[in-house]
N, C-alpha and C positions, 0 to 999 in steps of 0.2 A: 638586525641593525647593528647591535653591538663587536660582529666580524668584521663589517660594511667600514666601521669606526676605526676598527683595530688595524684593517688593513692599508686606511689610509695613514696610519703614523700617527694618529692626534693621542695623546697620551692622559689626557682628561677625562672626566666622567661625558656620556653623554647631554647629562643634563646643562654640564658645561659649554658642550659644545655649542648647544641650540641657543643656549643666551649669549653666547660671542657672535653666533651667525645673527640674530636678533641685532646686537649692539651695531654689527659695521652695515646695517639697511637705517642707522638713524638719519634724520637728516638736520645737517650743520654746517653754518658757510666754512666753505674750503682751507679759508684763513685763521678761521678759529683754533687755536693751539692748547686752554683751558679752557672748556665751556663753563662762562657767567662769568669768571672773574673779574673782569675787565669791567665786566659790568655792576657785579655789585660795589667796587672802590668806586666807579663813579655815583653811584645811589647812595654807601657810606656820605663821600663829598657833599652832594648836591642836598643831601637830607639834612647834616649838618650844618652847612650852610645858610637854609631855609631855618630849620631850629634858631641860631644865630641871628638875625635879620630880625628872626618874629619877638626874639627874646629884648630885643633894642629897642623894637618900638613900644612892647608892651612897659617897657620899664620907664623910659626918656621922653615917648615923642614924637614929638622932631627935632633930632637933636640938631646942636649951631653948627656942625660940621655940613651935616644932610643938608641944611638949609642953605651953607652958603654954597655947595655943591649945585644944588639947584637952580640956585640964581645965577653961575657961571655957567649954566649950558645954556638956558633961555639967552641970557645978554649973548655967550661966544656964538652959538648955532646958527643960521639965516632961520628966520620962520618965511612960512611961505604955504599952500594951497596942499603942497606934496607931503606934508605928514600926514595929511586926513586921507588921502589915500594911502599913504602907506601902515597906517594902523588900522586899516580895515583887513591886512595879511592878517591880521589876529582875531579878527570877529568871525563870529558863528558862521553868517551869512555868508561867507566868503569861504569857511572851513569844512564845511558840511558839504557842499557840491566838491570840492578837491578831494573830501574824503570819499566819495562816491567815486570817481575817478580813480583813486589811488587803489581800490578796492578791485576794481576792475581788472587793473596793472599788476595785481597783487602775484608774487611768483606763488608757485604751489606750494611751497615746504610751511606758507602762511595759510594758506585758506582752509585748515582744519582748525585754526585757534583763529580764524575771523573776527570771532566774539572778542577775544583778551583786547583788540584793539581798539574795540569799542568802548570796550572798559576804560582802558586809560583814560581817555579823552574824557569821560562821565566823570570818572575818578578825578581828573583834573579839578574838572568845572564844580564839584562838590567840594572838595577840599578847600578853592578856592572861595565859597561862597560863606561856608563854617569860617574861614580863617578873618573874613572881614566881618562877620558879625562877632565873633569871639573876639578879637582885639578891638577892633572901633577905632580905628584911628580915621580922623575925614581925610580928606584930597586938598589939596593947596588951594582950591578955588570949589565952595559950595560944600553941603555938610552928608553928602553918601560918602558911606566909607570908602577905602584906599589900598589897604595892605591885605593882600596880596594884589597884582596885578592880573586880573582874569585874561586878558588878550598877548600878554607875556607868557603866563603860563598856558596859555593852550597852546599857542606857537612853538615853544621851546617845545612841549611834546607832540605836537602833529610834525612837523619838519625834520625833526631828529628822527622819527619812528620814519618818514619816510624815507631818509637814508639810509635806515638800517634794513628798511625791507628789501633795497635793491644792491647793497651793498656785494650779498654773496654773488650777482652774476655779474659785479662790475670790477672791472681789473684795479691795479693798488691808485690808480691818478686817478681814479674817475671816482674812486670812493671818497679818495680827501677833498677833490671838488663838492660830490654831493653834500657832504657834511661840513664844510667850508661855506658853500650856500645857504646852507641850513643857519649857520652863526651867525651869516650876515644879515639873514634875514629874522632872528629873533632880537640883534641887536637892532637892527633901527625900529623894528615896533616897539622894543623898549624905550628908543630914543623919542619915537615918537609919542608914546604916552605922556610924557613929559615938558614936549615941547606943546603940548595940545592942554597941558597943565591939568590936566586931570590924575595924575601921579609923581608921587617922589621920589628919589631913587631906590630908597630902598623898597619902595611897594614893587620897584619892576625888578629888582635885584630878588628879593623876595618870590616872586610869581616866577621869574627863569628858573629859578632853584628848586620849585615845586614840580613845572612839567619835568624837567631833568630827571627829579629823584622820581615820579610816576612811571615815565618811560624807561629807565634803567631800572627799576626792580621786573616788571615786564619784561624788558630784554632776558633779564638775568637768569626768571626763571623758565624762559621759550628755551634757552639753551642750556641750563643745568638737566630740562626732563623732557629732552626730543624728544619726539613723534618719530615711528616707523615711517620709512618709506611705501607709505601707503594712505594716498589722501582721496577721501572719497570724493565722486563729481560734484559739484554746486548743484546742478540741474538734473532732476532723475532721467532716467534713460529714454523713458517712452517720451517726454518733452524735449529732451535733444534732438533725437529720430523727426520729429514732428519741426522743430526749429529749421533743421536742414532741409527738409523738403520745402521751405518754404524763406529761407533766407535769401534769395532774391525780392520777393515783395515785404517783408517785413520793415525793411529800409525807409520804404515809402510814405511810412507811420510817421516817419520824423521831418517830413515836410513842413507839417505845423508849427514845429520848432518856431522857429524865428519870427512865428508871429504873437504868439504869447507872450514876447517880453519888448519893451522899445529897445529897438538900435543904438550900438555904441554913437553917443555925441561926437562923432568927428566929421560930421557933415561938412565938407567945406574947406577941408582939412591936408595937406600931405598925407595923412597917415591913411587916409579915408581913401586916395588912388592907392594906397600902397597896398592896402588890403585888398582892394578891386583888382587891381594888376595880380599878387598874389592867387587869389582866389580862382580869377580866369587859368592860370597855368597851372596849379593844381589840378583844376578839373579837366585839363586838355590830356594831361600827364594819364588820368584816371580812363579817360577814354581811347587814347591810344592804347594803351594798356589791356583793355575790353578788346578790341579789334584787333590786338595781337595775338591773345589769349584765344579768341574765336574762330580764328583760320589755322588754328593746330589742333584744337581738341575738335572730341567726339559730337556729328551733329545732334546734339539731344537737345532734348528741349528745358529749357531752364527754371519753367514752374510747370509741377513742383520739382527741386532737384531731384538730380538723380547719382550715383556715385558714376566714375568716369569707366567705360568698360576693356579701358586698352587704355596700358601704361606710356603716358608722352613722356618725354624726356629732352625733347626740342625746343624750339623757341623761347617763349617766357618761361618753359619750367624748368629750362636750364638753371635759370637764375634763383626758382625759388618752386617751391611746389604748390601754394596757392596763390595765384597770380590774378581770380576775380574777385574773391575776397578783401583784398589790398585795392584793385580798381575803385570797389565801393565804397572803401575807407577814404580815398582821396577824392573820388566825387561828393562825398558828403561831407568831407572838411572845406572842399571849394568853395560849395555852394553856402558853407557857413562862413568862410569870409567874404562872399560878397556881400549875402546880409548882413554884413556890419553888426552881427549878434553875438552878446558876450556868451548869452542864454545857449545857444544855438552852437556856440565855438567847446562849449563846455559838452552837452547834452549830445551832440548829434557822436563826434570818435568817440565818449565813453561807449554812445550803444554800439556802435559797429566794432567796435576792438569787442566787447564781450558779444556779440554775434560770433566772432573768428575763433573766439577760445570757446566757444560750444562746436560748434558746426569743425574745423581743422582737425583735432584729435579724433575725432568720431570716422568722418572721412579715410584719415591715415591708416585707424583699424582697420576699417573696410578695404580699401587697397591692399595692406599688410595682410590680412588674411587670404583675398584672392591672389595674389601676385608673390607673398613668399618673400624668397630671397632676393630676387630681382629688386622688390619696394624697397625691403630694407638698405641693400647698396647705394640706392638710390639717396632712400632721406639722410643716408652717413655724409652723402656728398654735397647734395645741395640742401639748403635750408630751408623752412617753412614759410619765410619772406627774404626779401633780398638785402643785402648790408647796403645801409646807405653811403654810395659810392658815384662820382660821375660817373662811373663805366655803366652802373644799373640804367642810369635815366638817360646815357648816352642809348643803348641797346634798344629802349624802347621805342624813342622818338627815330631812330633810324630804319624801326621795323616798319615804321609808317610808309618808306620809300617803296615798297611792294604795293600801294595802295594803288597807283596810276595805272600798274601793269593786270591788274585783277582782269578777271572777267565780270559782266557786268553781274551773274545770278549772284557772284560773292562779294560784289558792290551793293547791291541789296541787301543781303542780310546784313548787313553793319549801317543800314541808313536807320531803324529804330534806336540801337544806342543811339547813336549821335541825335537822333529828334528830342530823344527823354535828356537828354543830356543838355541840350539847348533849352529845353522845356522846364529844366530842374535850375538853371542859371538866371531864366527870368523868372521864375518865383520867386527866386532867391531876391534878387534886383527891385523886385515889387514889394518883396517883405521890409526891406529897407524905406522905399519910398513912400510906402502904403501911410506910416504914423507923421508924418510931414506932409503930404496932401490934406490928410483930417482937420490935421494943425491949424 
């Protein structure tokens, strides 16, 4: 090994060598220039900060500054219906299913520290809960404590943490919008704690400066002691294998959805056609897309899968390489806006997007193994889904135009999607109307 070494020119000890080759397999977004520092100055800030705030109240109060502060946002602000919805972005109820979600979306360089980010948000909600019984100070209206703002602080840290997760695969504009979104949205739950007078400024000035400094020492230390580029699968292998054989009907589990929870109150409503109109083109989009997909590939049969045994490269997979996977995601996002279900709009893309990050990589290998270089060329050029582009949904709805010219045996086999798919719109349509007849 050590000619092997010499010969290549490297002039270091080997043991050297093998901890450099270690070092450039770590992974850290691309932008990263010092790993953490950025981030512990803002944890310094934000911990300081917090320090500061807590040290005011425990000494003064409420002081006449804070108090007449208070009273010009109530008098300046409109009150109105929309802070109570807008301070529910900060409650559990509301954070817990996004974070389930967000989990799902999670890129890989996070899903071996899963954990840490569960932490934080703990860490929040404890720190947050010590900081109100150790100081005691009450709220403007009623005698439960105040400072910190729990729905402040868990905001400031779930929103920024989900900025930072997708930060590395998003180009330099789409990060400062993420995180730009992220402000905007832990300032009005701040604003709204206040106008809802269950907090004062500093309890929500307080509660930002706590998620902040939680999420930035986290940040700090994901990227001061990266992880190898080697993160192991979420799902063991022998329940992958068993997933894909069977991710056509798994789907079907989630029918129930939408009737487990009552329907969004828009009954009656613009927004209530808008969803329905939405929903219907969705799931046309999902079925065209099926019928595209099915008159190019291999006739096999679809439960239990099976991998595909001849490389396409025509029609849909021009566009993307798994083109039924994607069908099922937008039939089942349809069929959750036509049921008017928050439950449903939530619950049904989390499961089907992690269906696709089991079942797609798995797949890929199998391909990649049988086919070689041919796969490989292939997945360099086309993607694993298609960029959302009109040319994508132009392509599909125009593949529909082959449909009149078929022969009739290949009009039949496309007449079960389109049943299930009619079939899966009026359940949907019944799940909505189902808690209104009872009524």
């Amino acid at each position: 090994m050590g000619s092997a070494i010499a010969a290549s020119g490297y002039r270091g000890s080997p043991r050297a060598l093998r901890r450099n080759s270690r070092a450039a397999f770590r992974v850290l977004p691309s932008h990263v220039r010092d790993a953490g520092r950025r981030w512990a100055w803002t944890f310094v800030v934000a911990a300081a900060a917090f320090v500061a705030s807590a040290l005011t109240v425990s000494l003064t109060g409420v002081p006449t500054w804070e108090r007449s502060l208070y009273e010009t946002v109530i008098v300046s602000v409109p009150s109105g219906s929309a802070w109570r919805r807008l301070t529910r972005l900060g409650a559990a109820g509301v954070l817990l299913p996004l974070a389930v979600f967000l989990v799902v979306l999670l890129p890989r360089q996070f899903l071996r520290r899963w954990w840490m980010w569960i932490v934080v948000m703990v860490t929040v909600t404890t720190l947050e809960g010590l900081g109100k019984f150790g100081i005691g100070r009450p709220r403007p209206e009623g005698m439960r404590l105040g400072f910190p703002s729990g729905h402040t602080a868990a905001a400031a840290a779930f929103y920024l943490m989900a900025g930072y997760f997708f930060e590395g695969v998003a180009g330099r504009w789409a990060r400062r919008a993420l995180y730009g979104l992220a402000i905007v949205i832990i300032l009005l739950v701040g604003l709204s704690r206040m106008m809802l007078r269950v907090h004062w400024p500093l309890d929500v000035f307080g509660g930002a400066a706590l998620g902040v400094a939680v999420f930035a020492l986290a940040a700090w230390w994901h990227e001061r002691y990266p992880l190898e580029n080697i993160v192991p699968a979420a799902v063991p292998p022998p329940w992958r294998v068993w997933i894909y054989r069977w991710q056509h009907v798994l789907p079907f589990a989630l029918v129930i959805v939408p009737f487990l929870a009552s329907p969004l109150d828009v009954a009656g409503t613009p927004f209530a056609l808008v969803l329905d109109g939405l929903g219907v083109m969705v799931m046309a989009t999902g079925l065209a897309l099926r019928i595209w997909t099915t008159s190019h590939r291999d006739r096999q049969r679809l439960v239990p899968a099976q991998p595909p045994t001849r490389l396409v490269t025509s029609g849909p997979y021009a566009l993307m390489r798994h083109p039924l996977p994607l069908a099922n995601m937008l039939t089942g996002t349809g069929a959750a806006l036509i049921a008017e279900s928050g439950l449903a709009l939530l619950v049904v893309p989390t499961a089907l997007i992690a269906l696709f990050r089991v079942t797609a990589p798995l797949e890929d290998a199998w391909l990649a193994q049988r086919f070689g270089r041919a796969y490989a060329e292939y997945c360099a050029r086309v993607p694993a889904l298609p960029r959302i582009a009109l040319a994508s949904f132009a392509a599909v709805w125009s593949a529909l135009g082959s449909v009149g010219s078929a022969s009739w045996p290949t009009v039949a086999r496309r007449l079960p999607a389109v049943g299930v798919t009619l079939a899966l719109a009026a359940l949907a349509e019944w799940s909505d109307r189902l808690p209104r007849l009872l009524h």
